[in-house]
C-alpha positions as CSV (number, residue, x, y, z in Angstrom):
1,X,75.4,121.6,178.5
2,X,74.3,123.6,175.5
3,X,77.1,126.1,173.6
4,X,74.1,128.6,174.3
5,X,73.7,128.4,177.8
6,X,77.1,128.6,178.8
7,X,77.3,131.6,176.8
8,X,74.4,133.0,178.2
9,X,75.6,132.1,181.7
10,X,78.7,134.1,181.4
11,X,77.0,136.9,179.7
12,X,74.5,137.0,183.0
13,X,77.8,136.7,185.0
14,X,79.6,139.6,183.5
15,X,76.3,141.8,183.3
16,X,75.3,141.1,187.0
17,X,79.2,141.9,188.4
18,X,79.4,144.8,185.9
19,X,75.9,146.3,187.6
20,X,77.0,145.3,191.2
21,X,80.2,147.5,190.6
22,X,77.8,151.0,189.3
23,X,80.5,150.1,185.8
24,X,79.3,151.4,182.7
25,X,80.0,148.9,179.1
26,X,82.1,152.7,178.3
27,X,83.7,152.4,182.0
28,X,84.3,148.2,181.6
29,X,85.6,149.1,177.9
30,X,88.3,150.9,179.1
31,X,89.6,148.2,181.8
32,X,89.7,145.7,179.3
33,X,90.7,147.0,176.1
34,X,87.8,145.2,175.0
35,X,84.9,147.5,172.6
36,X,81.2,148.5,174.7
37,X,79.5,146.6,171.4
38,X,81.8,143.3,171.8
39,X,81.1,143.4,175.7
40,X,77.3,143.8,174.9
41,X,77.5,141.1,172.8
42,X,79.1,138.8,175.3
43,X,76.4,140.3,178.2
44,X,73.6,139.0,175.9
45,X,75.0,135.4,175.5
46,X,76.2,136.1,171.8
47,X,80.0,136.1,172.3
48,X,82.3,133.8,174.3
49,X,85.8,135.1,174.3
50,X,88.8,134.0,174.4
51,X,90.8,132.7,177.8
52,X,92.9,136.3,177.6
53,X,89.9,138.8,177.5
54,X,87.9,136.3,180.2
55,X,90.8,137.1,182.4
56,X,90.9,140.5,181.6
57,X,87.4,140.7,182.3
58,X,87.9,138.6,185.4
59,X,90.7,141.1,186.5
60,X,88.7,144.1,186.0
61,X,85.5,142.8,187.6
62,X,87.1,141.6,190.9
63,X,86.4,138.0,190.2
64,X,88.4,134.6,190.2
65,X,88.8,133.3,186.8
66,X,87.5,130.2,187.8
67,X,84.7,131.3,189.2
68,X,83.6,133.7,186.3
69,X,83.8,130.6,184.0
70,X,82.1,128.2,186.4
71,X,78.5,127.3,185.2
72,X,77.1,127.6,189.0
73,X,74.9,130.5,189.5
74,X,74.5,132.4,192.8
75,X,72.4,134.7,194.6
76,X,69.9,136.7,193.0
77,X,70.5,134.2,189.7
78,X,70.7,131.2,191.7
79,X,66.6,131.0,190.8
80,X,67.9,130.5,187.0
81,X,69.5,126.8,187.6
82,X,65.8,125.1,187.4
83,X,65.2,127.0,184.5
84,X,68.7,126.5,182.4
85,X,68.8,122.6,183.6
86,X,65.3,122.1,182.7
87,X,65.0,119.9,179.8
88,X,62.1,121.7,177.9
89,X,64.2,125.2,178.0
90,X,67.4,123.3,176.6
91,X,65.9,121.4,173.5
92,X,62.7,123.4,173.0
93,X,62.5,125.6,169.3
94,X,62.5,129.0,170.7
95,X,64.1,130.2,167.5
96,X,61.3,128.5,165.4
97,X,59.2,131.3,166.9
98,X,61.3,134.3,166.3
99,X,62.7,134.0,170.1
100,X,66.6,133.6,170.2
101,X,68.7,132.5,173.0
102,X,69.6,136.1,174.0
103,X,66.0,137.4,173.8
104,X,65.1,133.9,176.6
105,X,68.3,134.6,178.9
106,X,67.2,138.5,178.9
107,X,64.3,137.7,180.2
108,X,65.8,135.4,182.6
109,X,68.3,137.8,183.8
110,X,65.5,140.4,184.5
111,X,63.0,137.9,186.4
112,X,65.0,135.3,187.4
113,X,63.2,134.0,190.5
114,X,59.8,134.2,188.5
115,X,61.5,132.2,185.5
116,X,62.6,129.9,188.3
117,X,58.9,129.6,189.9
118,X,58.1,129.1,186.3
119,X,60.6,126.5,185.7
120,X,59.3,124.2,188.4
121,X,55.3,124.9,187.7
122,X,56.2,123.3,184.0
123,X,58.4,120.4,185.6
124,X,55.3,120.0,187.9
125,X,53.3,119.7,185.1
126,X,54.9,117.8,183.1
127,X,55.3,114.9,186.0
128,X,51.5,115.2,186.8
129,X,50.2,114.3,183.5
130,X,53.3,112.5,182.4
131,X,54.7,114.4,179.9
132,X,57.8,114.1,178.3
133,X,59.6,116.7,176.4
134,X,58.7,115.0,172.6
135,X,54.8,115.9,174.0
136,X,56.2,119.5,174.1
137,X,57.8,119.1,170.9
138,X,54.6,117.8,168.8
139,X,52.4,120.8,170.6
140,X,55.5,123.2,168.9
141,X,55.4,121.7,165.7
142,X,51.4,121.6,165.6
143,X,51.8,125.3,166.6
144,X,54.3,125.8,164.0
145,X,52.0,124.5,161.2
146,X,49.3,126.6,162.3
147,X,51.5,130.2,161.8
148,X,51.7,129.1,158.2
149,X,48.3,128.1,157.9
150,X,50.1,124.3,157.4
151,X,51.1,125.1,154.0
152,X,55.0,125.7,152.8
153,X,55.8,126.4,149.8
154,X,59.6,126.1,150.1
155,X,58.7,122.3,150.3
156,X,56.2,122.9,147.5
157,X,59.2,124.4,145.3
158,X,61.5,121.4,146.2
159,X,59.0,118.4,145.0
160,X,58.4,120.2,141.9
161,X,62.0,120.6,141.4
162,X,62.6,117.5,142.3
163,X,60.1,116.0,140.0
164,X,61.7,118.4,136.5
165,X,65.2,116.6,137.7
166,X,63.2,112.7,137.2
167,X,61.7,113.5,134.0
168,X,58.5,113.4,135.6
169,X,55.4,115.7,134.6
170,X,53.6,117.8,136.9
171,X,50.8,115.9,137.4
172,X,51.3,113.2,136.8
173,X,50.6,110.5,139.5
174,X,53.2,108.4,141.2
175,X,53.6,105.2,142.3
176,X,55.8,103.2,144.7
177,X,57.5,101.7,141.3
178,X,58.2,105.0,139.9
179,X,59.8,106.2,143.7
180,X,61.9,102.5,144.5
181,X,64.4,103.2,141.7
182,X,64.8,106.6,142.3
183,X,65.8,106.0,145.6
184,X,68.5,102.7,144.7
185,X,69.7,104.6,141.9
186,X,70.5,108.5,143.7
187,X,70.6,107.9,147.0
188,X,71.9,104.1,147.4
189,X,68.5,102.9,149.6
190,X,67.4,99.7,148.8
191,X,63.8,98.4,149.9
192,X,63.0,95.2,151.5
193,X,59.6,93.9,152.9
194,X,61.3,90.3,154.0
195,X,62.0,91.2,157.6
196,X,59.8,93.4,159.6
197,X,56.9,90.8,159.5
198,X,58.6,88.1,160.8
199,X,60.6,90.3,163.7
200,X,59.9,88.8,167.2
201,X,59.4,92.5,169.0
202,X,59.4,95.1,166.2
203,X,56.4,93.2,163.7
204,X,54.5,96.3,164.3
205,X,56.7,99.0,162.7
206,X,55.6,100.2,159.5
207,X,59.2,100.7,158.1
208,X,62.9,101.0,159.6
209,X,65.8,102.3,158.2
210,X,69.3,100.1,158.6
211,X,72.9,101.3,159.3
212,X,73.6,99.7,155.6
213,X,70.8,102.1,154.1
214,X,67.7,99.3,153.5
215,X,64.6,100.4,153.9
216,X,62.6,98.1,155.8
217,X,59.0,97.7,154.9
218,X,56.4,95.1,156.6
219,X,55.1,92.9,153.8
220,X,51.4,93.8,154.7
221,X,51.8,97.2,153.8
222,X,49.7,98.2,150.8
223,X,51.5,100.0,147.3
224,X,50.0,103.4,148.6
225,X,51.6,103.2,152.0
226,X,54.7,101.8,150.7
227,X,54.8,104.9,148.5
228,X,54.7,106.6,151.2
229,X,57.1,105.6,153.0
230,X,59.3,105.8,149.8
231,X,58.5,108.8,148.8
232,X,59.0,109.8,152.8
233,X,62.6,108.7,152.6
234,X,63.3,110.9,149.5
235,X,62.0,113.5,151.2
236,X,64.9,113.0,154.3
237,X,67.7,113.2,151.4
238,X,66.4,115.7,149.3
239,X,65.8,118.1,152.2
240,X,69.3,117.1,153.8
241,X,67.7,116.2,156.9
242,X,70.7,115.2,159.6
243,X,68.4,114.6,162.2
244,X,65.5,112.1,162.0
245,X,64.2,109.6,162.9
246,X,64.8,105.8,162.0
247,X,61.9,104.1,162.1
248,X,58.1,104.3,161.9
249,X,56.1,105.1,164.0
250,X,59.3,106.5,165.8
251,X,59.8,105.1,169.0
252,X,61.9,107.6,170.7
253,X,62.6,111.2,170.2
254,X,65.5,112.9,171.0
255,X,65.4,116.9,169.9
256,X,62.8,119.3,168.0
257,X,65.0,118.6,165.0
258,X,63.7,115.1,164.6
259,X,60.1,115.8,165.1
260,X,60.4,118.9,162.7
261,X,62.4,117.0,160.1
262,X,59.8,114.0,159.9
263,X,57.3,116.5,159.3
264,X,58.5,118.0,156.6
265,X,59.8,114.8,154.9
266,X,56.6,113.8,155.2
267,X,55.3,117.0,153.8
268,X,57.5,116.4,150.9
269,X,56.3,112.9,150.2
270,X,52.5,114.1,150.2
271,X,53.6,117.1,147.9
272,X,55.1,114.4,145.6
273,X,52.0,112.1,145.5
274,X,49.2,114.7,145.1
275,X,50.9,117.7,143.1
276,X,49.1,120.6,144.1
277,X,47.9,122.3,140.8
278,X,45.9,118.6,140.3
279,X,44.2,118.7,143.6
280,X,43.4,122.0,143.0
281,X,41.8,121.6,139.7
282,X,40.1,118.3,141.0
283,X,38.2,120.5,143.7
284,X,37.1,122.9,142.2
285,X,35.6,120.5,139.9
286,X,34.0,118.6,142.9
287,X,32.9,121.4,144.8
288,X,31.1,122.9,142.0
289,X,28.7,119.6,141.9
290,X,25.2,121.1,142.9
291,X,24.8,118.0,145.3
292,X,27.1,116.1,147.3
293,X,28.3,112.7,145.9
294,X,30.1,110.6,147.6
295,X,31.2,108.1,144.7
296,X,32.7,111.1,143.3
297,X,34.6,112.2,146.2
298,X,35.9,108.4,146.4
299,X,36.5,108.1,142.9
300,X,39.2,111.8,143.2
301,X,40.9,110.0,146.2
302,X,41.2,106.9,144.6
303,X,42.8,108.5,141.3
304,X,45.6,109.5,143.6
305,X,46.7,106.1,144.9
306,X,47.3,107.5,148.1
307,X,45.2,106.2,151.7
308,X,42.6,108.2,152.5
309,X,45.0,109.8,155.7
310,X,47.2,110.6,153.5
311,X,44.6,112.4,151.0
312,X,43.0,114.4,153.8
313,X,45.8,116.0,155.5
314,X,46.9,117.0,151.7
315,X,43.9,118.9,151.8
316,X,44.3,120.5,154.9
317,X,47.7,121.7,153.5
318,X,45.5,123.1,150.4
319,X,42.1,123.6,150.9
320,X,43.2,126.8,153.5
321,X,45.5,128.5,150.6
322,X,43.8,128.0,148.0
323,X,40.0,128.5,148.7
324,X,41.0,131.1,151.8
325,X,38.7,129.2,153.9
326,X,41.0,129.3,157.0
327,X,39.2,127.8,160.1
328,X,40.0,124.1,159.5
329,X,40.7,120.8,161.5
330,X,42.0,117.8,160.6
331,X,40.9,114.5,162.8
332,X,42.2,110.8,162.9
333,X,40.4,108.6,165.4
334,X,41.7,104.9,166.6
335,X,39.3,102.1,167.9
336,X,39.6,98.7,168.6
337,X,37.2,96.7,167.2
338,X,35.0,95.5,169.8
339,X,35.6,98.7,172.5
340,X,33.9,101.9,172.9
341,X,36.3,104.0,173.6
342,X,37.9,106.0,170.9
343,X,41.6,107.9,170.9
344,X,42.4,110.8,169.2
345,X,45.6,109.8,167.2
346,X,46.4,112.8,165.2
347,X,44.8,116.1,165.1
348,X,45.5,119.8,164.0
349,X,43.0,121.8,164.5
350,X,43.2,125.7,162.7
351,X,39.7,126.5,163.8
352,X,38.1,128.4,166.7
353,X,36.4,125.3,168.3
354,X,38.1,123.6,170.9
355,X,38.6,119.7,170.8
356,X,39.6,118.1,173.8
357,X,42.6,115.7,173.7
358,X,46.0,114.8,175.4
359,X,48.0,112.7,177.7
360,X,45.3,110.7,179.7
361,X,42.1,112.3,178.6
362,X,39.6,109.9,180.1
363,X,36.8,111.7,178.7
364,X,34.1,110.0,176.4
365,X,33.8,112.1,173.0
366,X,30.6,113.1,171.7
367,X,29.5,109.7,169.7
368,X,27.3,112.4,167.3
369,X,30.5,113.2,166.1
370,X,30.8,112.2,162.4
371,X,34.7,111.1,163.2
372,X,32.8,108.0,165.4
373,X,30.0,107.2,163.8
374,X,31.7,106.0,160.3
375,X,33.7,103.9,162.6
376,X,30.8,102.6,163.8
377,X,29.2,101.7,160.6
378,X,32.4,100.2,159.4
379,X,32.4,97.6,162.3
380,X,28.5,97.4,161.8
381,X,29.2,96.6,158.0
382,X,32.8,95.1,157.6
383,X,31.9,94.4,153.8
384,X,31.9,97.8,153.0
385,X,35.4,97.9,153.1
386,X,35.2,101.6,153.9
387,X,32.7,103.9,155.4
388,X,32.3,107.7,154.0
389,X,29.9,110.3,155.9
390,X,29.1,113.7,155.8
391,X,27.7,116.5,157.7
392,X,27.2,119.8,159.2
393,X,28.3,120.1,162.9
394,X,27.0,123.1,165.2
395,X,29.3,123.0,168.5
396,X,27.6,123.6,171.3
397,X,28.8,127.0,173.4
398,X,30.2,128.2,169.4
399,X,28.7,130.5,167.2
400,X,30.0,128.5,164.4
401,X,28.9,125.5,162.4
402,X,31.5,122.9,160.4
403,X,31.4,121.3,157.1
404,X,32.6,118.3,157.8
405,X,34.2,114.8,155.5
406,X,34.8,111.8,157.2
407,X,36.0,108.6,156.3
408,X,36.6,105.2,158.3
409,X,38.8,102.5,157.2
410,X,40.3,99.1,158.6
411,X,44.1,98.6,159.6
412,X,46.8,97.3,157.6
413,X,48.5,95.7,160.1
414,X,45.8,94.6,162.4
415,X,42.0,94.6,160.8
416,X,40.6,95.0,164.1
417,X,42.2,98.3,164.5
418,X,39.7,100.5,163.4
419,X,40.5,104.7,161.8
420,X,38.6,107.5,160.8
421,X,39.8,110.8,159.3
422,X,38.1,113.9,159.2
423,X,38.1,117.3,157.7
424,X,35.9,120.2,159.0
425,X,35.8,123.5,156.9
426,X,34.3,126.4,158.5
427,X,30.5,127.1,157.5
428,X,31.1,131.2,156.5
429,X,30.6,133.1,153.5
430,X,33.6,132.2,151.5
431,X,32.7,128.3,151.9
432,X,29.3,129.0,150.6
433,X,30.8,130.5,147.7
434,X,33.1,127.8,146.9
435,X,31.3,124.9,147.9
436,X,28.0,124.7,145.4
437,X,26.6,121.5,147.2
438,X,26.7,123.2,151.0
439,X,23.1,123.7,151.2
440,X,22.0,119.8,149.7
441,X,19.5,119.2,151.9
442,X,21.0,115.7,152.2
443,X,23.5,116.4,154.7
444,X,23.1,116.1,157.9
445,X,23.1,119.0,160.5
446,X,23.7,117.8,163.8
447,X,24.1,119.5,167.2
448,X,26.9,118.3,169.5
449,X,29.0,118.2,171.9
450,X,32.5,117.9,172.8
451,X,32.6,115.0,175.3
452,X,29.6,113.6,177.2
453,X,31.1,114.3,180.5
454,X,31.2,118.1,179.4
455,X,27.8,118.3,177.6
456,X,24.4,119.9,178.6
457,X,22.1,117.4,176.6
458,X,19.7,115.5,178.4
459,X,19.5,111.9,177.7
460,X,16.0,112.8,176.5
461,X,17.7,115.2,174.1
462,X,20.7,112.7,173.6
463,X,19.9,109.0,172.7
464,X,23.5,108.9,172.0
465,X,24.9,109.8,175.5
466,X,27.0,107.2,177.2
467,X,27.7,108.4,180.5
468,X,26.6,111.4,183.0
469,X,27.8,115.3,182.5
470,X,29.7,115.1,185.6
471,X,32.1,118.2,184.6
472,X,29.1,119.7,183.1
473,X,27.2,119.4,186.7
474,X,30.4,120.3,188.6
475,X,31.0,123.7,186.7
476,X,27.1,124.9,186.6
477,X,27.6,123.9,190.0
478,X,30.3,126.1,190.5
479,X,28.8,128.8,188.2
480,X,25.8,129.2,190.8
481,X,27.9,129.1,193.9
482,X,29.6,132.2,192.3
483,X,26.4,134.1,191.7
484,X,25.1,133.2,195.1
485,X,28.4,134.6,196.5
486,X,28.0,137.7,194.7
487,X,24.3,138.3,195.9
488,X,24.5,137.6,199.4
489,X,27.7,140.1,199.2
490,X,25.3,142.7,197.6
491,X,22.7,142.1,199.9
492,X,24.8,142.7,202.7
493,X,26.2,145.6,201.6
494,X,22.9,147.2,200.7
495,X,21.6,146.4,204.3
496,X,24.0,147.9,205.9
């Protein structure tokens, strides 16, 4: 068990017998010899003493030494032992969100039998919809970014440093062959693409790490995504990650530490490869066009040498501090080639409109999203190589429309694997401001939805529709039964 919660258990302990016995921390103070602030401290799961004081306190409370240190709760905190045994409580980032372990077991100690109902109802949850504690972790992180509007400069700081202490100018544009010796050189990784390829169970892994420090990169991997990856790994050892994880895309995740630490390694690796005061520059430059160009917007991506995932989710790091446009989402959709259905791979979404996704979601999305339909263009017209789309997006049930980018590509690994990323900005009146081309009448404005099985368009209104609004129905369905209910009740009342 966790240093934390057996503190915290033996602070509840002490509090609760303390309580049962009408002692003051003054009145237990003078039993023990102990101070009422160290005893406060040890109530609120800060302090463990030593075995002398825990049998002074033992002695003073009436208790068994052995059962003051046991980690078996009783009685009125019996309802606890769901709650400190539950594996979300023990490894979740309370602390990441100004909550410490005290301010949790406080709570606890006040409410226990509702923290324990609570317990279960999350454990229920979780075996329902089969989710497993890393699902928890992502939601935290996601969560996380979005308290600091998904920018960090501490990060920031560290890849300009870091680029001063190579000799490296501040704009300037790396490469995979400017990041391989770097890493061989300062931090004894070596890189080799000879392996992962050929491996009989693991030939779909991007990169692994080995015990002996090689970096294992498949050999289909192109000089931006290697880059990546390199810069990535510098980003692990220049942040003095200890936990992390080992390959990619990680295949199992054991604490918060390892989601969080990827994230900001990779955060390091896209500060590295697009250095911020460049992108900046760059779009303002390309929002000031008066109409939108789409070569153009290729042509800035390309001059980074970076994937276009790897581009977007740069911007959504920048575009929110630097042009105060706030109400931002970032999208990357999967699809087979050859399917219909789509999966939301990656999202984080800053804005007011809710998209639906998680564990299971059986739900067809809105195929007037501009996420889907450069997908299907791409597998429409595989020459193209890549597919780029704009277009304004009015939500329907929002009072809010989206400026959105989107951009579908093929798979490295498999080229029936089929991606789009996406980034929607807010239509409000700093946008317009900032973006001169917003109004070209060349974009697209298209109502939608969120899923078909969720959306009030007719077929009639919707050639794009692929299934019935069943949950649409269901809760209109609902909706009336409610006012019904309330009528007949206020007809009754007013005949009688």
């Amino acid at each position: 068990m966790d240093n934390d919660l057996i503190r915290m258990i033996l602070g509840m302990k002490v509090r609760q017998l303390r309580q049962q016995r009408h002692l003051s921390l003054q009145d237990l103070s003078k039993k023990t010899g102990m101070s009422a602030s160290y005893l406060n401290e040890i109530e609120k799961g800060k302090k463990y003493p030593k075995v002398e004081k825990i049998m002074a306190l033992a002695e003073s409370l009436g208790e068994q030494y052995d059962d003051l240190i046991s980690l078996r709760l009783e009685e009125d905190l019996g309802n606890l032992t769901p709650v400190l045994n539950s594996p979300l409580i023990q490894k979740f980032p309370f602390k990441l969100f100004g909550i410490s372990a005290q301010d949790l077991i406080q709570l606890m100690a006040r409410v226990p039998r509702e923290m324990g109902i609570l317990a279960r109802m999350l454990e229920d949850m979780g075996h329902n919809y089969d989710m497993r504690v890393e699902h928890f972790f992502h939601t935290a992180l996601r969560s996380y970014q979005i308290i600091h509007q998904n920018f960090f400069a501490d990060i920031e700081k560290k890849a300009d440093l870091f680029r001063k202490q190579q000799g490296w100018e501040r704009d300037r544009i790396l490469t995979y062959d400017d990041l391989v010796p770097v890493l061989e050189e300062s931090f004894g990784v070596s890189l080799d693409d000879s392996v992962l390829a050929d491996h009989p169970v693991l030939n779909h892994m991007r990169s692994v790490l080995t015990a002996d420090g090689r970096l294992l990169l498949h050999s289909s991997l192109s000089k931006p995504r290697r880059a990546f990856a390199a810069g990535r790994e510098l980003g692990y050892h220049v942040l003095a990650a200890e936990e992390r994880a080992f390959s990619s895309p990680a295949l199992e995740v054991g604490t918060f530490d390892e989601v969080l630490n990827n994230f900001r390694a990779s955060y390091f690796a896209s500060a590295l490869l697009l250095p911020r005061d460049r992108v900046h520059r760059d779009l303002k430059t390309f929002f000031k066009l008066s109409h939108w160009d789409p070569e153009a917007f290729v042509t800035m991506m390309e001059s980074y040498k970076v994937t276009p995932e790897t581009f977007f989710y740069r911007l959504s790091e920048l575009v929110p501090h630097y042009f105060k446009t706030q109400r931002v989402h970032f999208l990357k959709f999967a699809r087979r080639r050859g399917e219909r259905r789509v999966q939301l791979a990656k999202q984080l979404n800053m804005s007011n409109v809710h998209i639906p996704h998680g564990i299971g979601l059986k739900e067809h999305f809105c195929r007037r999203w501009l996420s889907l339909y450069v997908i299907d263009e791409l597998e429409m017209h595989p020459e193209k190589g890549m597919v780029v789309g704009v277009q304004r997006s009015q939500f329907i049930g929002y009072n809010s429309e989206f400026f959105c980018i989107s951009i579908a590509y093929p798979g490295m690994l498999d080229k029936d694997d089929l991606y789009s990323v996406t980034l929607g900005f807010q239509v409000d009146a700093s946008l317009r401001k900032t973006v001169k081309f917003l109004g070209d009448p060349r974009i697209q404005a298209r109502e939608l939805g969120q899923t078909c099985e969720r959306c009030p368009l007719s077929y009639d209104r919707c050639e794009e529709r692929t299934t019935e609004p069943v949950i649409h129905q269901r809760l209109q369905e609902e909706k009336e039964q409610l006012q019904a209910l309330t009528d007949l009740r206020e007809q009754t009342m007013v005949e009688a």
